[in-house]
N, C-alpha and C positions, 0 to 999 in steps of 0.2 A: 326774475331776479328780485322783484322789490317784494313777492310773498314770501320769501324769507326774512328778509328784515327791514324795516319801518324806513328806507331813507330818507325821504322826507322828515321823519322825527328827528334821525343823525343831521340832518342838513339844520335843523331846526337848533340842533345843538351848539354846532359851527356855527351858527350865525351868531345866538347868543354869545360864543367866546369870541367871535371879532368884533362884536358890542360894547364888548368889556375892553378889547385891545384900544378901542377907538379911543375907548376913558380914561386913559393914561395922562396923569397929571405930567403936564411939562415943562410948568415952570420949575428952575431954578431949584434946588433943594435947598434954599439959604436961611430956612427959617424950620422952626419946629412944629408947628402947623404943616409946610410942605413938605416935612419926612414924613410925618404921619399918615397924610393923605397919599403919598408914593406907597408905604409900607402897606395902608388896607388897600392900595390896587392890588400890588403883589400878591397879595392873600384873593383876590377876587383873579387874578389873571390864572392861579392854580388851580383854585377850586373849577373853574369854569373848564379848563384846560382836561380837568379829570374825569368833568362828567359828560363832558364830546366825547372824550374816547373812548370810556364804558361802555357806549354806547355802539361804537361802530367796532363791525368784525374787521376792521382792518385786513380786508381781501385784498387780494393782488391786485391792481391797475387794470390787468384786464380782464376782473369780473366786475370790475365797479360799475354802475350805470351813468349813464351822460349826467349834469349836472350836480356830482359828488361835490361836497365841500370840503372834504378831508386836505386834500391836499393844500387848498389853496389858505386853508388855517394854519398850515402846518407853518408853509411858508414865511405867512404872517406873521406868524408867532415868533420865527427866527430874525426876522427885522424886529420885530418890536422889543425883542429882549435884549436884541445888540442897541438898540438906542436908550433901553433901560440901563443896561450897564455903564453906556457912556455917562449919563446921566447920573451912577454911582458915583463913576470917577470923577465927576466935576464934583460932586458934592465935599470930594475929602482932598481937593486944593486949599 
């Protein structure tokens, strides 16, 4: 399985994008300094999100080999964008 495609590289992908997830500015959006700095995560949470998955053939579960990171980014990514959103909606109280 891994002579087909580089997982370690895909995994190497995934890591960088839960890097980037880690970097998520949390305070408060109360200032225009912390929109800006939310707004360029945003733009780094995509970018990063785009070039993990170029990368992986997104095979089914069970041709993946042990140690995949796909999924557990995937997951991550859906927490982290529901605490970004809430983190919208506090901003427009």
């Amino acid at each position: 399985m891994d002579g087909a495609w580089s997982f370690p590289f895909i995994n190497k992908g995934y890591q960088n994008y839960l890097d980037v997830l880690a970097a998520r500015p949390r305070e408060r959006l109360a200032s225009e300094g912390a929109a800006k700095a939310f707004h360029r995560w945003i733009r780094r949470e995509r970018t990063a999100w785009m070039e993990a998955v170029q990368a992986d053939p997104l095979l089914p579960e069970r041709l993946l080999p042990s140690g995949y990171m796909g999924r557990r980014a995937w997951e991550a990514r859906l927490e982290a964008l529901r605490n970004a959103a809430a983190q919208m909606r506090d901003f427009a109280k």
